[in-house]
VEXROPA-779378 format. One record per residue (C-alpha): residue in three letters; x, y, z. Coordinates in steps of 0.2 Angstrom, whole numbers, plus 5000, padded with zeros to 4 digits. Layout:
BEGIN
ALAXYZ...
//
This chain:
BEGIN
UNK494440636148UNK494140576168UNK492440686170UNK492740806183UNK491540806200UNK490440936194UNK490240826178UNK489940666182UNK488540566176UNK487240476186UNK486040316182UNK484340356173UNK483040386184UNK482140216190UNK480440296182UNK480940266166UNK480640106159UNK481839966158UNK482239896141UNK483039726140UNK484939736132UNK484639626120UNK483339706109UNK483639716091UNK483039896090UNK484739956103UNK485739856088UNK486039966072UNK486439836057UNK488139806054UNK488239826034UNK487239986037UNK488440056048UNK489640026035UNK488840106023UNK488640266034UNK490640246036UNK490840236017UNK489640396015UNK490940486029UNK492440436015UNK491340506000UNK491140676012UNK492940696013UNK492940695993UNK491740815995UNK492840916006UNK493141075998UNK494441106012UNK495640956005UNK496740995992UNK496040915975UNK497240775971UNK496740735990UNK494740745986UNK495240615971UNK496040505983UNK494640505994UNK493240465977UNK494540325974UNK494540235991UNK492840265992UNK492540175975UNK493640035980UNK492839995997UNK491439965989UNK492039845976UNK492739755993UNK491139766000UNK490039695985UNK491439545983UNK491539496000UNK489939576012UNK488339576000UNK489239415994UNK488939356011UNK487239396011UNK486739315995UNK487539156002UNK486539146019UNK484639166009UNK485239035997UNK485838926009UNK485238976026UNK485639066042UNK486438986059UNK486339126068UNK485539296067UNK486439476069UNK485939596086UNK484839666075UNK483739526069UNK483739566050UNK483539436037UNK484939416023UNK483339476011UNK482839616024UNK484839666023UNK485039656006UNK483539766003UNK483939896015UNK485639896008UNK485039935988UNK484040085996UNK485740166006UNK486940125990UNK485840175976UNK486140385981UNK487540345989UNK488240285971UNK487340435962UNK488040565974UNK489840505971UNK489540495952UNK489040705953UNK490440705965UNK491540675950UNK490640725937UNK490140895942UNK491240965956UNK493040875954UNK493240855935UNK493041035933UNK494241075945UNK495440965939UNK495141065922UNK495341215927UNK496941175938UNK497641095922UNK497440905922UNK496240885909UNK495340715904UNK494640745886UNK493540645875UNK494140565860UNK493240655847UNK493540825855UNK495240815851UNK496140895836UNK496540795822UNK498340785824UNK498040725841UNK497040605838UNK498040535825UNK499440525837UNK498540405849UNK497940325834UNK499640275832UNK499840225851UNK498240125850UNK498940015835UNK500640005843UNK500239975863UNK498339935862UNK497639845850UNK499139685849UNK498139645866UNK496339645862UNK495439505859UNK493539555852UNK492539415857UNK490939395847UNK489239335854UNK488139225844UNK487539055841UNK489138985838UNK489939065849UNK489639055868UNK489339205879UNK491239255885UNK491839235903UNK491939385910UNK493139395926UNK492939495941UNK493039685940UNK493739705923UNK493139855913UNK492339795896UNK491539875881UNK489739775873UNK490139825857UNK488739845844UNK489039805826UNK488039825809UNK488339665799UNK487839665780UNK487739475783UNK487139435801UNK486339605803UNK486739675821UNK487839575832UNK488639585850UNK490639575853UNK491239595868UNK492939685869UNK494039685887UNK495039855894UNK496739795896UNK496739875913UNK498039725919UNK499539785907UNK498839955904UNK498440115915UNK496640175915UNK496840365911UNK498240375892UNK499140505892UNK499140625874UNK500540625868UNK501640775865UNK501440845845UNK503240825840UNK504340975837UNK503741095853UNK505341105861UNK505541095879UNK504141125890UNK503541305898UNK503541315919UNK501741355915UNK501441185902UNK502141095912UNK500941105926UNK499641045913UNK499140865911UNK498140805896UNK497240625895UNK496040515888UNK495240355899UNK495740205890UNK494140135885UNK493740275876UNK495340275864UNK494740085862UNK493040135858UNK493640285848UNK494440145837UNK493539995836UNK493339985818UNK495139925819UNK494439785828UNK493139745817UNK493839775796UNK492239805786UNK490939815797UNK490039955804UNK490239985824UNK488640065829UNK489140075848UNK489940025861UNK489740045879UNK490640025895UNK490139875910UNK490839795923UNK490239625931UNK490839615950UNK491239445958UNK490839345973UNK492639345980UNK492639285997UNK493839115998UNK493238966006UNK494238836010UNK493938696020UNK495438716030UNK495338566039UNK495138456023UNK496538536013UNK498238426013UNK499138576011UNK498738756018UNK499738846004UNK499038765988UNK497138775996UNK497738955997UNK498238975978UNK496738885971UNK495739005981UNK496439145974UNK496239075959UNK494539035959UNK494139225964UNK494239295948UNK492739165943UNK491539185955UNK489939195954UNK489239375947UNK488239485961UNK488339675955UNK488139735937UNK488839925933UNK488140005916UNK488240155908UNK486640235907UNK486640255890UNK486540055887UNK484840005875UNK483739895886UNK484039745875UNK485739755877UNK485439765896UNK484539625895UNK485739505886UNK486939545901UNK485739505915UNK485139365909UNK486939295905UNK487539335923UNK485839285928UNK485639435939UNK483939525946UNK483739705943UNK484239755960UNK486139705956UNK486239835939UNK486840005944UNK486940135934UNK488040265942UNK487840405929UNK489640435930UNK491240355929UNK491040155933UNK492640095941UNK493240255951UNK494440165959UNK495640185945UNK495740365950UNK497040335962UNK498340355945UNK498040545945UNK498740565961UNK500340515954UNK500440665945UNK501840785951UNK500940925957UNK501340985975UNK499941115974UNK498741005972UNK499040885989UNK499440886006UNK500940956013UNK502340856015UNK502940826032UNK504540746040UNK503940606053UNK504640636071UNK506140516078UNK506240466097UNK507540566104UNK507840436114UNK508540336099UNK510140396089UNK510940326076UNK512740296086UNK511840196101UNK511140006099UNK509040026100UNK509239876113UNK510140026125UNK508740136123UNK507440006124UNK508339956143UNK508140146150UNK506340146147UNK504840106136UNK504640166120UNK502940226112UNK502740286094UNK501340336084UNK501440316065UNK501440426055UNK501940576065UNK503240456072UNK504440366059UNK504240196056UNK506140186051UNK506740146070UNK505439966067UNK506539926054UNK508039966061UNK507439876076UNK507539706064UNK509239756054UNK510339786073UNK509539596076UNK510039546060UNK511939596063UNK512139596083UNK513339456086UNK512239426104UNK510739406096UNK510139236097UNK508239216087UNK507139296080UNK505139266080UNK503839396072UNK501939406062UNK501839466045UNK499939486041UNK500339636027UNK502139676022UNK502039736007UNK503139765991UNK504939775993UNK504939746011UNK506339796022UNK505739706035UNK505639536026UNK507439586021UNK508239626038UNK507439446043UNK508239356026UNK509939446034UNK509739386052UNK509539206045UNK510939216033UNK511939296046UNK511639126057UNK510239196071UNK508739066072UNK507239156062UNK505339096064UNK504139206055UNK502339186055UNK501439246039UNK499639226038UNK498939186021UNK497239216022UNK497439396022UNK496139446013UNK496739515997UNK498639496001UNK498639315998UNK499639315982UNK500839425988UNK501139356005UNK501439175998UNK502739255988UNK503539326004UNK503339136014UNK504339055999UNK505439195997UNK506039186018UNK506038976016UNK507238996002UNK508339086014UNK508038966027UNK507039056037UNK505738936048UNK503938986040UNK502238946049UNK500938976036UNK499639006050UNK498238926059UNK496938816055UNK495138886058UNK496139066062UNK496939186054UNK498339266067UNK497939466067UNK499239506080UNK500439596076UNK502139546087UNK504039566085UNK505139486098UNK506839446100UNK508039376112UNK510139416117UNK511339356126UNK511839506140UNK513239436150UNK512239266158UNK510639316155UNK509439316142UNK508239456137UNK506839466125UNK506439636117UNK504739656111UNK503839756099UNK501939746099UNK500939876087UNK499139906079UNK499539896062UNK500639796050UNK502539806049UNK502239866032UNK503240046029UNK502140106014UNK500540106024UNK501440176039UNK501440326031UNK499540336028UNK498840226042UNK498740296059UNK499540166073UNK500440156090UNK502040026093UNK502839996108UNK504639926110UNK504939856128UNK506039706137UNK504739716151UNK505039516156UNK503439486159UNK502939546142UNK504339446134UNK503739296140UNK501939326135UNK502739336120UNK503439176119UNK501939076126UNK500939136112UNK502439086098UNK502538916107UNK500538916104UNK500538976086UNK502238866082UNK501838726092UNK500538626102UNK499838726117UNK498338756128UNK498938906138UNK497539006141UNK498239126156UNK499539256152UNK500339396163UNK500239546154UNK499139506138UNK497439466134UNK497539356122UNK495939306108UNK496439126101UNK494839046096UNK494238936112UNK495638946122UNK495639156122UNK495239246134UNK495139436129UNK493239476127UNK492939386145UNK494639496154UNK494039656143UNK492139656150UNK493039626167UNK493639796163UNK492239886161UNK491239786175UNK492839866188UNK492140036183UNK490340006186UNK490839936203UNK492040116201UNK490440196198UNK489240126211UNK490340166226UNK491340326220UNK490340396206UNK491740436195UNK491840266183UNK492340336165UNK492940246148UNK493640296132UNK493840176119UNK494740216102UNK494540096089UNK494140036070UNK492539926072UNK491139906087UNK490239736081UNK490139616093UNK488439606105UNK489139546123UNK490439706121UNK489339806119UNK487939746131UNK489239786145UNK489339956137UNK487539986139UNK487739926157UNK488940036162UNK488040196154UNK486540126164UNK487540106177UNK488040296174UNK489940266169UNK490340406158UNK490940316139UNK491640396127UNK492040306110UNK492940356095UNK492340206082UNK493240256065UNK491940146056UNK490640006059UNK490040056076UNK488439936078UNK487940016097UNK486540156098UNK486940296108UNK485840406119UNK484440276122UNK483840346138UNK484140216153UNK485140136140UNK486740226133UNK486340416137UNK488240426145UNK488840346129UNK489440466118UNK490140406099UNK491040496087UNK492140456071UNK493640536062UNK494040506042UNK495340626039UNK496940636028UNK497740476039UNK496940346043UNK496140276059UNK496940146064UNK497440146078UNK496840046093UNK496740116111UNK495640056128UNK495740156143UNK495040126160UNK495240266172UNK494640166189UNK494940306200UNK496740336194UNK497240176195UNK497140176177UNK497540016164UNK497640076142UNK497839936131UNK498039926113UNK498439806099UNK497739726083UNK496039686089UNK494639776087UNK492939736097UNK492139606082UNK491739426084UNK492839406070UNK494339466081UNK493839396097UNK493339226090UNK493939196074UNK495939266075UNK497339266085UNK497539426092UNK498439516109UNK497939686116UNK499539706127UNK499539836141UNK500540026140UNK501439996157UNK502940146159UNK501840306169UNK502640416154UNK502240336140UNK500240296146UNK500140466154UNK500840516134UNK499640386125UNK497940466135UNK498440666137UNK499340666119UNK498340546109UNK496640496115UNK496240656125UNK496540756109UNK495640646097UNK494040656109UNK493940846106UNK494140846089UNK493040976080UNK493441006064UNK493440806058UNK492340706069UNK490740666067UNK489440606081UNK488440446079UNK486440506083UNK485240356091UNK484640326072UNK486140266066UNK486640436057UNK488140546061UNK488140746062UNK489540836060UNK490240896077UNK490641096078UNK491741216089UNK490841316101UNK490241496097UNK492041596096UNK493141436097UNK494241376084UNK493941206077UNK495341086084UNK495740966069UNK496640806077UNK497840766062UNK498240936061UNK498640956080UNK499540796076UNK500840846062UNK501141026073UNK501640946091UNK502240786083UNK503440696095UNK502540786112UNK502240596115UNK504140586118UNK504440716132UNK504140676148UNK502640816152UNK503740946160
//
């Protein structure tokens, strides 16, 4: 953490020459960084140290990153050279120079993670006893046996749709599996059909059914796990589909979409249908990746670019399994062996289950970090509202909930039970859109008072308050976190929450729900910094930060910074970083993934120091700390340092003010993740990472390990 005397860092030497902080070359490409951050994802499938259910996860997540990133960031791209660009990134590359650069990074990239499957994971997962077979390696009796499920489940829902001059090339919707069939027709001679996967009803990976008269499964057999991909049981019997014709071949593609949702917000009567028809129209948009199987003939390939009118850098051939995304079903499979250890999530022993969390948030401050922490005291949090007699309303962000929310119950309950419930849930979050719609109706249907969100904004913050009657006065209780009161992803996501009834907070709290409900131009709060389009103010209060420990630097030489976060993007933040390493402020940053500043430029960034963890949870938490001499400030919230977050969302980064709980967040937490060498990986002045190693005779310190041992340490009080 704080560099001791002996440590500390001083400005370059004035001999070396000065370079101005806004050249492209200190700017690493931001869709470049990503892709380094999804090669990190692809490493932790190669991991041999993960257990191999966890290595199928990470092939998986890996995969479906980079769907999101083809539907919504290349997308992007394509869109700014057809149309033209406003403004041009740090970096200064065209859309055409990005989108070139980009073909090169993913073309390995995809190839590595296709031998990742194909020939270190799939024969593992043999030899462990989850076997995928082919079709026609299986026995006869097997075979006929999902013969008889294909006819029974499968074939009903196929449509075969044929492709010739009287009947138009099929629509093919966004990333659904599909086979271009081949056929021999004695009249027509060869043809085309296309034939869709029924992924939406149907899981990807078919298991072989049992032959009948076995008995009950062994210990042993019942560790083993047989299947078939389900477009190989389609193409396996396709001459069901097509009676007296002969089926030549078939073979797998998969057209991706542009799917990023515009909507003229300004011109829509009505924010929630302009959602809907967005969504809607994602499935139709306009192709930009092709993915074929190798094997494909070259005038097949052709009919399918011409028809999606694509040029040949958007056909990928990955030489392994397209769509590994679907993946994610084996780890359903009940093998403990194969995963990570469960754990049991720590509980404040603050709280207990025979005292009100209101009486516990009154003593002091409470600070947990999810996972090792429970989410369950959030949610009880919202039901002791929901049925306190004193409680009086209820105000709270839902950006992702999830399925079968308890959270959306509680507040359905605290409305029903007569408290006055106001509940933001933004619909433009990405991806999320058709579920939270469903959550908005479903709260107004218990007459629950629903903002659908901002025009021009989506509203990232994530904030719970709530206010009681305590004899004459009222108090507001606040929750404020960096991730989504969503209990399924709290179990995988890493984020810190903080329960207070600090008054000052409270009624930060309330200033922005006036803002967000309401009409409002408040601009200064007391204990947030607050990002709401042209009325926030948190990347202007943030640089202030950092400009108090250069002055920190300048006249007591010990200025130092460490910043945890998911993203590093935006230019005037990071310009203020490159002043302070120039100005010999020690930084250290921990950027989960995009990071676009370079560090060790000499005169430039040599004090800045950047480093990265993927591990089994994910990063997400969000942490800001300015030592100033020991008259320290850490922040944290929903906002990383992204123009998207400091100019297009509402956001709040809200301060950790009780001496335990930010003397826990920096000693516990951020000191910890800084040293980690097992995990991390360190960002080199090319835009590459290394990993980072234990000294000669020291153990490597994994951070989530560490974590998931001294879980709860946070919660003492350092004696």
């Amino acid at each position: 953490m704080p560099p001791d005397a002996d440590t500390i860092h001083t400005p370059a030497p004035e001999t070396q020459p000065e370079m101005p902080l806004d050249a492209p070359e200190l700017y690493i490409n931001r869709e470049l960084s990503w892709i380094q951050f999804n090669r990190r994802v692809l490493e932790e499938a190669e991991d041999t140290r993960h257990p191999l259910l966890e290595r199928v996860k990470f092939l998986s997540i890996f995969s479906s990153n980079l769907d999101e990133f083809m539907m919504i960031r290349v997308s992007g791209l394509r869109r700014q050279r057809a149309r033209g660009v406003l403004e041009a990134p740090p970096d200064v590359m065209t859309p055409s120079e990005q989108l070139a650069a980009i073909g090169r990074e993913l073309t390995p990239l995809v190839e590595a993670a296709g031998r990742c499957w194909q020939e270190e994971i799939l024969p593992r997962l043999n030899e462990a006893g989850i076997r995928i077979h082919s079709y026609r390696s299986l026995p006869g009796e097997q075979q006929q046996a999902l013969r008889t499920f294909f006819e029974r489940r499968v074939f009903p829902v196929l449509t075969p749709m044929a492709f010739d001059v009287s009947h138009p090339f099929p629509f093919i919707s966004n990333l659904s599996l599909n086979l271009a069939v081949i056929i021999n027709d004695l009249r027509q001679g060869v043809v085309f059909s296309r034939v869709k996967v029924p992924l939406d009803i149907l899981p990807r990976l078919v298991r072989i059914p049992e032959p009948e008269g076995k008995g009950e499964k062994t210990p042993e057999a019942a560790l083993h796990h047989h299947f078939v991909f389900l477009e190989d049981l389609v193409a396996s019997n396709l001459d069901l589909l097509f009676p007296g014709m002969e089926v030549v071949a078939s073979y797998p593609f998969r057209v991706t979409r542009d799917a990023d949702i515009e909507i003229e917000e300004d011109e829509a009567a009505d924010l929630l249908t302009a959602i809907e028809e967005g969504v809607e129209h994602r499935r139709s948009g306009i192709p930009i990746r092709l993915e074929l199987d190798r094997s494909v003939p070259a005038w097949v390939r052709e009919i399918l670019t011409t028809k999606f009118k694509l040029s040949q850098s958007q056909i990928y051939t990955p030489g392994g399994l397209i769509g590994m995304a679907d993946l994610m079903e084996l780890t359903a499979i009940d093998r403990p062996d194969l995963k990570d250890q469960p754990f049991l999530p720590a509980y404040p022993p603050s709280l207990s289950e025979t005292e009100s969390i209101f009486t516990a948030i009154r003593r002091h401050d409470i600070l947990l970090y999810h996972p090792y922490d429970s989410f369950t005291p959030v949610i009880a949090f919202l039901q002791q509202a929901a049925s306190d007699p004193d409680v009086l309303a209820i105000k709270m962000t839902l950006y992702r909930a999830g399925l079968n929310s308890p959270i959306v119950e509680a507040l359905t309950n605290a409305r029903l039970a007569g408290k006055q419930v106001t509940v933001l849930v933004e619909l433009k979050a990405r991806f999320d859109e058709e579920n939270n719609i469903l959550w908005a109706r479903a709260l107004e249907q218990a007459g629950v008072h629903v903002i659908y969100g901002l025009v021009g904004l989506k509203v990232h913050a994530k904030l719970a308050m709530i206010v009681r009657r305590e004899g004459d006065d009222l108090v507001t209780y606040t929750h404020m976190g960096t991730g989504n009161y969503n209990a399924g992803t709290a179990r995988v996501y890493t984020d810190l929450g903080l329960f207070t009834c600090d008054p000052a907070i409270g009624a930060d709290a309330a200033d922005l729900f006036n803002a967000l409900t309401g009409y409002s131009r408040k601009t200064d709060y007391r204990r947030f910094l607050v990002a709401h389009g042209t009325m926030g103010t948190m990347r202007r209060e943030f640089i202030a930060l950092i400009d108090r420990e250069i002055r920190r630097q300048e006249t007591n030489g010990d200025g130092y910074i460490a910043l945890k976060m998911n993203a590093l993007v935006d230019k005037e933040c990071i310009r203020a970083l490159y002043q302070a390493s120039s100005a010999g402020v020690t930084v250290d940053l921990q950027v989960r993934g995009i990071c676009c500043l370079r560090p060790g430029i000499p005169g430039v960034s040599e004090n800045i120091t950047v480093t990265s963890i993927v591990g089994r949870f994910l990063e997400h938490s969000r942490i800001y700390y300015f030592h100033s001499g020991g008259d320290e400030t850490v922040l944290s919230g929903s906002a990383d340092l992204m123009p998207r977050n400091l100019d297009r969302r509402v956001e709040i980064l809200f301060p950790i003010r009780d001496p335990r709980m930010r003397e826990a967040a920096i000693r516990d937490i951020l000191a910890v993740h800084l040293r980690d060498t097992a995990r991390a990986r360190r960002l080199l002045p090319d835009g590459s990472y290394e990993r980072i190693r234990p000294d000669p005779g020291e153990e490597p310190l994994d951070t989530q390990r560490w974590m998931l041992a001294h879980r709860g340490i946070w919660h003492t009080d350092g004696e």
